[in-house]
PyMOL commands that place a pseudoatom at each C-alpha (Angstrom):
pseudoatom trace, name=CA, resn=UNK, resi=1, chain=A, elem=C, hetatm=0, pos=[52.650, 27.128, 5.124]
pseudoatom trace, name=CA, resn=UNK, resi=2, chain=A, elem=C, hetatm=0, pos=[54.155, 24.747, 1.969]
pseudoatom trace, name=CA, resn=UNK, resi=3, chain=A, elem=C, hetatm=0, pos=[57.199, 22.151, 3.052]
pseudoatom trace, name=CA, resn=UNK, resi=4, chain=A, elem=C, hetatm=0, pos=[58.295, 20.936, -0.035]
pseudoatom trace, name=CA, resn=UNK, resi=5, chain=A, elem=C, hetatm=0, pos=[60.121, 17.547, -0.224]
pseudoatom trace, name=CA, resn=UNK, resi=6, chain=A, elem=C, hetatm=0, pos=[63.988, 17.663, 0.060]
pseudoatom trace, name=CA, resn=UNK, resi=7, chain=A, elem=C, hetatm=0, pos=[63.430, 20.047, 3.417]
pseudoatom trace, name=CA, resn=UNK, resi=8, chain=A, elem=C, hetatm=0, pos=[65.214, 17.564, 5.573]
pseudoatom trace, name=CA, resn=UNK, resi=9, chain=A, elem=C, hetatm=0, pos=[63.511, 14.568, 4.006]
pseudoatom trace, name=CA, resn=UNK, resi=10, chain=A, elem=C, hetatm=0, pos=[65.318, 11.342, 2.573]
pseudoatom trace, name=CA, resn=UNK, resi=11, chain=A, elem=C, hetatm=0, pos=[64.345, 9.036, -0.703]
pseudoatom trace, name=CA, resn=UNK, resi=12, chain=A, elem=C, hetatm=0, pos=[62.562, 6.536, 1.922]
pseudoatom trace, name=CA, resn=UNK, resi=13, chain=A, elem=C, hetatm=0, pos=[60.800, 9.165, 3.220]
pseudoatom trace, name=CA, resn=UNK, resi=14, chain=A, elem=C, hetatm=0, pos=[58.853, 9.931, -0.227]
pseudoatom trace, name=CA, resn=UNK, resi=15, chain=A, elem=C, hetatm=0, pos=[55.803, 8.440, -0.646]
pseudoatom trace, name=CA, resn=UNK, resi=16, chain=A, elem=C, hetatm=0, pos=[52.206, 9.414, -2.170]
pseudoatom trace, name=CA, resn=UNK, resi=17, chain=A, elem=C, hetatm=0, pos=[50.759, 10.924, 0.829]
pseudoatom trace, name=CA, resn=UNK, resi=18, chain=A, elem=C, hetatm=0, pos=[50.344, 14.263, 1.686]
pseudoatom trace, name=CA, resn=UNK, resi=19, chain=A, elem=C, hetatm=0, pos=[49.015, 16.960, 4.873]
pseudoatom trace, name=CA, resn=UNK, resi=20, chain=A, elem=C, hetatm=0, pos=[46.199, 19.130, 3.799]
pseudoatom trace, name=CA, resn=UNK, resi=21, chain=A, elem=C, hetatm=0, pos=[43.659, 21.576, 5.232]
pseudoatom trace, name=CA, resn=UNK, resi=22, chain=A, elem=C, hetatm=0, pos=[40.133, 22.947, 5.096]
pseudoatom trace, name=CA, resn=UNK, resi=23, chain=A, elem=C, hetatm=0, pos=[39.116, 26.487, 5.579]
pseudoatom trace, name=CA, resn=UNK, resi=24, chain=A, elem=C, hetatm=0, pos=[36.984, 29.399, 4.716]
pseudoatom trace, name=CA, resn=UNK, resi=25, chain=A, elem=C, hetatm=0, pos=[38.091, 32.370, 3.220]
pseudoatom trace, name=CA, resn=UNK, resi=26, chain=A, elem=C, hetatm=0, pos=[38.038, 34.595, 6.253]
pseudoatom trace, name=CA, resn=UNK, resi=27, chain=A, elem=C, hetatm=0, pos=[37.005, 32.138, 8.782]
pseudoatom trace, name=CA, resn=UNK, resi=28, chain=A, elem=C, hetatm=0, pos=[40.226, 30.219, 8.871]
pseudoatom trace, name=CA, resn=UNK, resi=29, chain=A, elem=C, hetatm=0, pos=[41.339, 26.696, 9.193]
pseudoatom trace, name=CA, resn=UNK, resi=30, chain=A, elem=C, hetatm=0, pos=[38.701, 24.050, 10.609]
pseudoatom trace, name=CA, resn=UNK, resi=31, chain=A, elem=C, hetatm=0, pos=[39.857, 21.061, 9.443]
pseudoatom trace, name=CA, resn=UNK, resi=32, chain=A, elem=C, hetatm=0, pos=[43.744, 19.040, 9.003]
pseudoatom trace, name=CA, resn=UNK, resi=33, chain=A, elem=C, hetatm=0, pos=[43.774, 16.197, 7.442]
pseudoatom trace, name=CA, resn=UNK, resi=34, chain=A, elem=C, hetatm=0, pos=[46.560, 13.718, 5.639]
pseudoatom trace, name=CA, resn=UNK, resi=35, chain=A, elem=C, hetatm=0, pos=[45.818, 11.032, 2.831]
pseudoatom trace, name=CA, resn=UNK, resi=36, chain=A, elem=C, hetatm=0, pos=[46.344, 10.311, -1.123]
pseudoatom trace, name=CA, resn=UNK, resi=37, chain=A, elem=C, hetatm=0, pos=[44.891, 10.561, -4.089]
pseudoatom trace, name=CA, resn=UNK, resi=38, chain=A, elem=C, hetatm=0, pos=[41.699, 12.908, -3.750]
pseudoatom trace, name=CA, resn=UNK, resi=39, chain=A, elem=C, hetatm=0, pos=[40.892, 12.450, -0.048]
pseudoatom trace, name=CA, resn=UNK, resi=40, chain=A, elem=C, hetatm=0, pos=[41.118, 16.211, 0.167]
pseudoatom trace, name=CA, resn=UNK, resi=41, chain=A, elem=C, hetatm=0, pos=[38.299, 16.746, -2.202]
pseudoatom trace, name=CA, resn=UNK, resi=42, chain=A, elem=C, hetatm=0, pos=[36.014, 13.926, -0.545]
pseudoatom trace, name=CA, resn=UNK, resi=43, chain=A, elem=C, hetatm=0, pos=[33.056, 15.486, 0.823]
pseudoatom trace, name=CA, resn=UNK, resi=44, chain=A, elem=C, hetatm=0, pos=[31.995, 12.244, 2.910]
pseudoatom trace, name=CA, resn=UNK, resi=45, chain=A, elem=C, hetatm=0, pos=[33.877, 9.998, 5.737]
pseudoatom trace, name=CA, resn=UNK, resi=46, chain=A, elem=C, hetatm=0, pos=[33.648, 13.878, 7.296]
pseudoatom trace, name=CA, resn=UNK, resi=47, chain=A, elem=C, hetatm=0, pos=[32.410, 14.313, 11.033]
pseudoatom trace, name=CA, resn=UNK, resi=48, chain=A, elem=C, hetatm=0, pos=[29.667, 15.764, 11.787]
pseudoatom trace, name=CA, resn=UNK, resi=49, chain=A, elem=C, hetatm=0, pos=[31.042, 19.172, 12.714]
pseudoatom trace, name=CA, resn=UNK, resi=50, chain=A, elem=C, hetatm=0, pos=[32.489, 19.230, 9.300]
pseudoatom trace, name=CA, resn=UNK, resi=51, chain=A, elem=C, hetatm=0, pos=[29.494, 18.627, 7.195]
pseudoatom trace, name=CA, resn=UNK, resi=52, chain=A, elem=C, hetatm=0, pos=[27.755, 21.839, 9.539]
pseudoatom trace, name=CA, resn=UNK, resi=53, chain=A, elem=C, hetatm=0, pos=[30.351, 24.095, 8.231]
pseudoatom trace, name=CA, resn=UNK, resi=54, chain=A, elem=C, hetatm=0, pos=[30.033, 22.810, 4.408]
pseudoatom trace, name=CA, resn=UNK, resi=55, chain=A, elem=C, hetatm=0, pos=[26.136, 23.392, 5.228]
pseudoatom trace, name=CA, resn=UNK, resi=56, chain=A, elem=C, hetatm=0, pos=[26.205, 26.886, 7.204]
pseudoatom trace, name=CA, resn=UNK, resi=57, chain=A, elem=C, hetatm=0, pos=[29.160, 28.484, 4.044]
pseudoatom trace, name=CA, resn=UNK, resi=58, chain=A, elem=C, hetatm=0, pos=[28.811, 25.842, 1.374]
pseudoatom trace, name=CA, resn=UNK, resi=59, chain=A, elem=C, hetatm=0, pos=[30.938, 23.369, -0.216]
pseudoatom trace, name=CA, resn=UNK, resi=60, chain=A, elem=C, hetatm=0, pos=[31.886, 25.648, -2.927]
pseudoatom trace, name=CA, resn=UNK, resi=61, chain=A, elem=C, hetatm=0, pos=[33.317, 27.790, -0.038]
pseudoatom trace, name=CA, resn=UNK, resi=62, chain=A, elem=C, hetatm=0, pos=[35.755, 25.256, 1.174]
pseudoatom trace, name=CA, resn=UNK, resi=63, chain=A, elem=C, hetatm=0, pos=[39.707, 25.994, 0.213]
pseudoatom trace, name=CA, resn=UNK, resi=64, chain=A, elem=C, hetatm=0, pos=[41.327, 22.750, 0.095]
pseudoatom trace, name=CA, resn=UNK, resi=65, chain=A, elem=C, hetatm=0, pos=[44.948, 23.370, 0.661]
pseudoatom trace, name=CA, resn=UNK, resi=66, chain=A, elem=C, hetatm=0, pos=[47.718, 20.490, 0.690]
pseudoatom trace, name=CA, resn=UNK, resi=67, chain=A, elem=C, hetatm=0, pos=[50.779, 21.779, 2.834]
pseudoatom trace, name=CA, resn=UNK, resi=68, chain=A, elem=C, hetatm=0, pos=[52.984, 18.775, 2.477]
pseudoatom trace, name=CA, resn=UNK, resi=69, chain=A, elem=C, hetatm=0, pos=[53.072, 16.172, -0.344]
pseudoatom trace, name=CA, resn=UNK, resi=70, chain=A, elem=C, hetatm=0, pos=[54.761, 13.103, -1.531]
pseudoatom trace, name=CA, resn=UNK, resi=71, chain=A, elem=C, hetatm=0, pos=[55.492, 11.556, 2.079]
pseudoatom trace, name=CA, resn=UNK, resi=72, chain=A, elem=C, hetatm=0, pos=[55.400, 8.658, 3.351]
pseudoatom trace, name=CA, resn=UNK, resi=73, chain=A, elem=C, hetatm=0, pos=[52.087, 7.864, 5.359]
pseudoatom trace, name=CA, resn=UNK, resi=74, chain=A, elem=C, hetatm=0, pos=[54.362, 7.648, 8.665]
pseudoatom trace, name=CA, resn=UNK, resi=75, chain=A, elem=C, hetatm=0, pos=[55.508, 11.183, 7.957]
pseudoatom trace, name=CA, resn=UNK, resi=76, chain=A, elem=C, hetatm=0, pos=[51.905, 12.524, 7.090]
pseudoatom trace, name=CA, resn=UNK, resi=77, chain=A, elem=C, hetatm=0, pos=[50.658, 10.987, 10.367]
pseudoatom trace, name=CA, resn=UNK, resi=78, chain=A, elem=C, hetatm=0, pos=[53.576, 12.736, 12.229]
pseudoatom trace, name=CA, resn=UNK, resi=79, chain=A, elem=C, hetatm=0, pos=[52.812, 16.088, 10.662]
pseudoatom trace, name=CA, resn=UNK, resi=80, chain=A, elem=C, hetatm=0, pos=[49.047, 15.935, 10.654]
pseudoatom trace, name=CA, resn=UNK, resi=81, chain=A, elem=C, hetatm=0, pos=[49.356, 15.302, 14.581]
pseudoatom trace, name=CA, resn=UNK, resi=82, chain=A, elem=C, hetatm=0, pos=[51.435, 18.195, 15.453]
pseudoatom trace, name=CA, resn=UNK, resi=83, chain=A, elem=C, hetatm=0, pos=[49.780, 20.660, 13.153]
pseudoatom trace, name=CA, resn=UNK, resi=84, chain=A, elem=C, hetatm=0, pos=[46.126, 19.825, 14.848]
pseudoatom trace, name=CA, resn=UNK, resi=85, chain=A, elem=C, hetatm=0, pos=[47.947, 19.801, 18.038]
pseudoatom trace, name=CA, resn=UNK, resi=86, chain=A, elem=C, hetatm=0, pos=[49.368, 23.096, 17.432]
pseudoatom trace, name=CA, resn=UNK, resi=87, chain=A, elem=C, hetatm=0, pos=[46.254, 24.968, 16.056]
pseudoatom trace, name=CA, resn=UNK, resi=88, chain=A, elem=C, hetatm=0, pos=[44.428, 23.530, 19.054]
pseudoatom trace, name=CA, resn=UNK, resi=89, chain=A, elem=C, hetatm=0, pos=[46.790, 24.541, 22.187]
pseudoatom trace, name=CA, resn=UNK, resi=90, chain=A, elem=C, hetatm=0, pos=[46.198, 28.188, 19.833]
pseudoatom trace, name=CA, resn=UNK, resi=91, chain=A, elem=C, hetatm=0, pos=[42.561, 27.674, 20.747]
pseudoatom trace, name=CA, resn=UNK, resi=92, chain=A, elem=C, hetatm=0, pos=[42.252, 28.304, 17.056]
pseudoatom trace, name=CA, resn=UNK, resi=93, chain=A, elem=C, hetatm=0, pos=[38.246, 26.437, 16.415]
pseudoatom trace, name=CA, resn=UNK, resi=94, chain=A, elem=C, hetatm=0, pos=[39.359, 23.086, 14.522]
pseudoatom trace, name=CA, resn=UNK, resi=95, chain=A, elem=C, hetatm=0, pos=[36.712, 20.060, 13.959]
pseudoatom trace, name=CA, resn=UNK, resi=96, chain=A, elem=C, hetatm=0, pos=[39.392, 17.486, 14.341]
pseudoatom trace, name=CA, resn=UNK, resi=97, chain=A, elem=C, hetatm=0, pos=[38.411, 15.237, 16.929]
pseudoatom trace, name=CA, resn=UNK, resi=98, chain=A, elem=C, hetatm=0, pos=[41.443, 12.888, 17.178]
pseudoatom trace, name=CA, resn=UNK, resi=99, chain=A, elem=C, hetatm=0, pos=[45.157, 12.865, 16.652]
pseudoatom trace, name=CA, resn=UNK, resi=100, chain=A, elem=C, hetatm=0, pos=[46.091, 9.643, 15.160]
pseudoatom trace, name=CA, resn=UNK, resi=101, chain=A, elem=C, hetatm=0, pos=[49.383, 9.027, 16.687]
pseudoatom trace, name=CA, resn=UNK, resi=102, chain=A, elem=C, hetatm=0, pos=[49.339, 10.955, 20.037]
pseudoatom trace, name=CA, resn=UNK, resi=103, chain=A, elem=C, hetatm=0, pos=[48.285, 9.137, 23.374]
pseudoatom trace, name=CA, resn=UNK, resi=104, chain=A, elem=C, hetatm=0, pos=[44.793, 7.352, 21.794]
pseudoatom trace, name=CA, resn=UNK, resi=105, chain=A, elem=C, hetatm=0, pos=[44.527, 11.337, 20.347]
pseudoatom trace, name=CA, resn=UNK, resi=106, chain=A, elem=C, hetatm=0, pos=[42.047, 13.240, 21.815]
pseudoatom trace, name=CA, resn=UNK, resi=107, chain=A, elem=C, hetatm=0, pos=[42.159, 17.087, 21.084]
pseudoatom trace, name=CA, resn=UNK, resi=108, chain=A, elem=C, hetatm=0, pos=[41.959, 19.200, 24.500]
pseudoatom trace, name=CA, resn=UNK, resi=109, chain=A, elem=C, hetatm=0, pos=[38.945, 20.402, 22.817]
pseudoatom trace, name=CA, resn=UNK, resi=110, chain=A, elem=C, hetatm=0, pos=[37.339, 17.705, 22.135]
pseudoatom trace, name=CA, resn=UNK, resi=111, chain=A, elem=C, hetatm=0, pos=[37.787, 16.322, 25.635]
pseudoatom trace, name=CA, resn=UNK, resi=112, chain=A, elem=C, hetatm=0, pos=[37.003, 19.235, 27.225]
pseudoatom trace, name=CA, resn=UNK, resi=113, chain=A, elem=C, hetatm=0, pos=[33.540, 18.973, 25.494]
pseudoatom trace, name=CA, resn=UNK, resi=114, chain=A, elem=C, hetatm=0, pos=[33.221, 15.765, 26.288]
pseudoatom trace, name=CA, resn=UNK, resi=115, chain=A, elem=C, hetatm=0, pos=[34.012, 15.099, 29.672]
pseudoatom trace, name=CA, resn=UNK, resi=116, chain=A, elem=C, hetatm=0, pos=[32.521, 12.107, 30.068]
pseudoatom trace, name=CA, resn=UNK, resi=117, chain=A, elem=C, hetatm=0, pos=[34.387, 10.224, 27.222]
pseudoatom trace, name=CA, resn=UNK, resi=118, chain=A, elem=C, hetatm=0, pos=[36.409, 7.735, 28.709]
pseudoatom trace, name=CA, resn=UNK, resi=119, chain=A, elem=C, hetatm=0, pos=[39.277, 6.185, 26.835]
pseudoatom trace, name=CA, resn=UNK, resi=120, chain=A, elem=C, hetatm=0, pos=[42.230, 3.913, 27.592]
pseudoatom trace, name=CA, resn=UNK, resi=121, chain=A, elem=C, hetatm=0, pos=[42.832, 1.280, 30.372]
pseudoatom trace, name=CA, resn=UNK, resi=122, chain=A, elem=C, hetatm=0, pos=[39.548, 1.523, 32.124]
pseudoatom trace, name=CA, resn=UNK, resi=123, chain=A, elem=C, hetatm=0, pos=[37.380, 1.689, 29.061]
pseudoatom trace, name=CA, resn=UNK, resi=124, chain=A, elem=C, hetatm=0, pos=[35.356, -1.732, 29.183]
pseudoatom trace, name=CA, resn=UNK, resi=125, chain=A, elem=C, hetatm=0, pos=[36.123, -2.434, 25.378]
pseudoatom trace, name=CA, resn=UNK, resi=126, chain=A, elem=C, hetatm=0, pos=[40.215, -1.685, 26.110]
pseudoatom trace, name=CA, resn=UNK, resi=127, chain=A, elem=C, hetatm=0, pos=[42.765, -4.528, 25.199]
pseudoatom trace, name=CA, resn=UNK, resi=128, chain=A, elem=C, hetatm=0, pos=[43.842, -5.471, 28.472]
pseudoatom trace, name=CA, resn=UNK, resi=129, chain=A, elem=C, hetatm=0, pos=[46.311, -8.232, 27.247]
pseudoatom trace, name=CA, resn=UNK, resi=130, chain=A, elem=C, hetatm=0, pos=[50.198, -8.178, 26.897]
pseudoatom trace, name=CA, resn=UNK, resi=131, chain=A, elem=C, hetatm=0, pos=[52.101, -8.279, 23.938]
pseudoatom trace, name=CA, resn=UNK, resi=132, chain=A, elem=C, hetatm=0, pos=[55.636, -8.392, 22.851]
pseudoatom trace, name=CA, resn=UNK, resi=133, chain=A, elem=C, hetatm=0, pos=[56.545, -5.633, 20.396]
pseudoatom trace, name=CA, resn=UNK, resi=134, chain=A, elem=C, hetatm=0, pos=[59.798, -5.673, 18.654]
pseudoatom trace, name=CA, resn=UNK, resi=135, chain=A, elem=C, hetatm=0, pos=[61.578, -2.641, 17.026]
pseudoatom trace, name=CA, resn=UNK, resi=136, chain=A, elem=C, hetatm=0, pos=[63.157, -3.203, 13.537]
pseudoatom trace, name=CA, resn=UNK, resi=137, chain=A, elem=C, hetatm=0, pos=[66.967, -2.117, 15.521]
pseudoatom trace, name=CA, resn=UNK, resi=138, chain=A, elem=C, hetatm=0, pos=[66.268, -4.512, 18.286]
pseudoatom trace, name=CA, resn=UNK, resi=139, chain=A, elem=C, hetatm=0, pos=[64.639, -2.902, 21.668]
pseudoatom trace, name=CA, resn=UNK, resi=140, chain=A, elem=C, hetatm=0, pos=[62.205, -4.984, 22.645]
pseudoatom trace, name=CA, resn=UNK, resi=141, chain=A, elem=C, hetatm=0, pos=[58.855, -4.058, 24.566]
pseudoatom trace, name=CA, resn=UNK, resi=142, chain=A, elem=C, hetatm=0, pos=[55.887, -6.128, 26.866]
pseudoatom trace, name=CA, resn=UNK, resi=143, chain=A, elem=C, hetatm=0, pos=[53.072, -4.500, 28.163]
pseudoatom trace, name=CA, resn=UNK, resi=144, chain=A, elem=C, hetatm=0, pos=[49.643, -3.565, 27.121]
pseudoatom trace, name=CA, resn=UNK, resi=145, chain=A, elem=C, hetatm=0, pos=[48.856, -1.271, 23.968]
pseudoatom trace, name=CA, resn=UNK, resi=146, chain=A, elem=C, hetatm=0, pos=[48.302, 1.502, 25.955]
pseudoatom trace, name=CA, resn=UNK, resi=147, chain=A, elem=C, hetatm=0, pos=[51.265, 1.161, 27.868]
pseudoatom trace, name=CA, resn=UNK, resi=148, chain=A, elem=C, hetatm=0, pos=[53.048, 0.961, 24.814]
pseudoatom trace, name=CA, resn=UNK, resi=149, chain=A, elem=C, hetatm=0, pos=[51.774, 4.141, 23.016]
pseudoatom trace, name=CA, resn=UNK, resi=150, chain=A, elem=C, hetatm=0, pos=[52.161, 5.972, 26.767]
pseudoatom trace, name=CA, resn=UNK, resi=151, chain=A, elem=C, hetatm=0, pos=[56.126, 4.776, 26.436]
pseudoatom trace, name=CA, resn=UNK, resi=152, chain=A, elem=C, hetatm=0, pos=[56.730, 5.771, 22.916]
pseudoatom trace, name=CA, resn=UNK, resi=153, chain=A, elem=C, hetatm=0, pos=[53.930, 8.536, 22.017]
pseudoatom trace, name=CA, resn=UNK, resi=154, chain=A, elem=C, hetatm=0, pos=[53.090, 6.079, 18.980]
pseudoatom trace, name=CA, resn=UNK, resi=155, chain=A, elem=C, hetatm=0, pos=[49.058, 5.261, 18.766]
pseudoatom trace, name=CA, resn=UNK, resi=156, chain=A, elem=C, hetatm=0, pos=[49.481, 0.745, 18.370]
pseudoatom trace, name=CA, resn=UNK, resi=157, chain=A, elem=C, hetatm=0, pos=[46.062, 0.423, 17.503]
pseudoatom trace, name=CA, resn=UNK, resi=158, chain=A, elem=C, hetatm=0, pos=[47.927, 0.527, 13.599]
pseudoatom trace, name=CA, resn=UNK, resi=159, chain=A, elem=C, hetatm=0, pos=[49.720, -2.579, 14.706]
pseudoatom trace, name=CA, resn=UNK, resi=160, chain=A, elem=C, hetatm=0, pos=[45.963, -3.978, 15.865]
pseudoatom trace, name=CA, resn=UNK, resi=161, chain=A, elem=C, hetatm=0, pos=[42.737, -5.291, 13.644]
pseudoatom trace, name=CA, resn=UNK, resi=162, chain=A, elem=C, hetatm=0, pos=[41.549, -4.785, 10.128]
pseudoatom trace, name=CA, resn=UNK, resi=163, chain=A, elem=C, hetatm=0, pos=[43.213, -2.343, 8.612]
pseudoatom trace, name=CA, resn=UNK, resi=164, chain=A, elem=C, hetatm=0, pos=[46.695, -3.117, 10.677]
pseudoatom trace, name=CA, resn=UNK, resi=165, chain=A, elem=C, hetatm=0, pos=[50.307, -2.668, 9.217]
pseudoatom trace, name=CA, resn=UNK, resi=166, chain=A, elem=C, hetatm=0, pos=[53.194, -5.058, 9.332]
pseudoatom trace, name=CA, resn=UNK, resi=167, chain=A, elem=C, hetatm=0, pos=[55.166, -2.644, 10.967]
pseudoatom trace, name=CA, resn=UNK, resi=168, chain=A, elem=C, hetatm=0, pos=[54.930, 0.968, 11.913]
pseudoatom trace, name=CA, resn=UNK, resi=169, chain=A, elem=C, hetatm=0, pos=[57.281, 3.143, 13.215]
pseudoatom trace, name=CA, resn=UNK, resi=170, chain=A, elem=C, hetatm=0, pos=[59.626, 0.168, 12.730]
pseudoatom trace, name=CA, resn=UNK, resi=171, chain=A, elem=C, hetatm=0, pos=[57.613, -2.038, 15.326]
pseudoatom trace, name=CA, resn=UNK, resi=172, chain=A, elem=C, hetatm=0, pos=[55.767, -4.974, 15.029]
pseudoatom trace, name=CA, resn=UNK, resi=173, chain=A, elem=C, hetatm=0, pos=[53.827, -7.112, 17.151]
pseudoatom trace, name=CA, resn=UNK, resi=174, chain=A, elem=C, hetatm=0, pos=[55.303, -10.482, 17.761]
pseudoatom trace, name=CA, resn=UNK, resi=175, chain=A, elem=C, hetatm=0, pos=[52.309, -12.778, 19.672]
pseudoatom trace, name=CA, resn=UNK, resi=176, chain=A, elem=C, hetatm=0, pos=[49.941, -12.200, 22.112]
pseudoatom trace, name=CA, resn=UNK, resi=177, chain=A, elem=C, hetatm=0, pos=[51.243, -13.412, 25.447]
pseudoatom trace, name=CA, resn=UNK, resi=178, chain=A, elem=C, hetatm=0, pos=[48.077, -13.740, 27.276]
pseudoatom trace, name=CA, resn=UNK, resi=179, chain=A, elem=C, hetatm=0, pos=[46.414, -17.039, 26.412]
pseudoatom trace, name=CA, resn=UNK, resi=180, chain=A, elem=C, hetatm=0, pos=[42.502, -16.876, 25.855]
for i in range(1, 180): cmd.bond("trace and resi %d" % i, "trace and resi %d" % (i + 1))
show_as sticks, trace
zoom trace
């Protein structure tokens, strides 16, 4: 599966990211991943299940395979999320344990091996607070972050903390409306 750029995509839409995956030769897919420059040869910053299958078939074994390329990191966040989401309603046996941009991500997999893992609203570390997004055409939205990503299927914790983007998805966070 190759989508090369100019299948539906605009100028602003290029970037330097891509969507790639990890198999073995007649085992199949196990891993999707997006990034840029040589994050699909990295062998670390890999979960746990990942670094069993390098063990058990080697890293020598592992085809590294980049599907999309020179998109913007919105884009390859998009795509990455429906092509794990996809291979995992197939029941097809991938090590991806989260989907960045769907509802705080979770593959059914993953959740239905871990039953116990709580996330959103009632999770003790969750941001309870209100906030006032803004969307770059106007609309306007208050509510919690998980309210927010509930609303408009976009994960905010990219508009939240360290590593945190001006905008994304054309929203931005204007202030913090509950006061400490």
């Amino acid at each position: 599966m190759k989508i090369r750029f100019g299948a539906g995509f605009c100028e602003e839409d290029a970037g330097e990211y891509y969507v790639y995956t990890h198999s073995v030769a007649g085992h199949g897919v196990f891993y999707v991943g997006k990034g840029k420059g040589y994050r699909i040869g990295e062998n670390f910053r890999r979960n746990s299940d990942w670094k069993d299958i390098a063990t058990k078939f080697g890293l020598d074994k592992i085809v590294r395979d980049k599907l999309v390329t020179n998109i913007c990191e919105e884009f390859t966040i998009l795509l990455e999320a429906e092509i794990i989401e996809k291979y995992d309603m197939l029941g097809i046996p991938i090590v991806n344990q989260l989907i960045e941009c769907l509802n705080y991500g979770y593959t059914t997999s993953f959740k239905d091996k871990n039953p116990g893992f709580n996330k959103g609203i009632n999770h003790p570390c969750a941001d309870k607070r209100t906030h006032h997004f803004v969307h770059k055409h106007g609309e306007e939205f208050v509510g919690t972050r998980l309210a927010f990503s509930e609303k408009y299927g976009i994960q905010s914790k990219r508009l939240f903390g360290k590593w945190a983007m001006r905008t994304y998805f054309g929203w931005r966070v204007i202030e913090c409306l509950d006061k400490d």
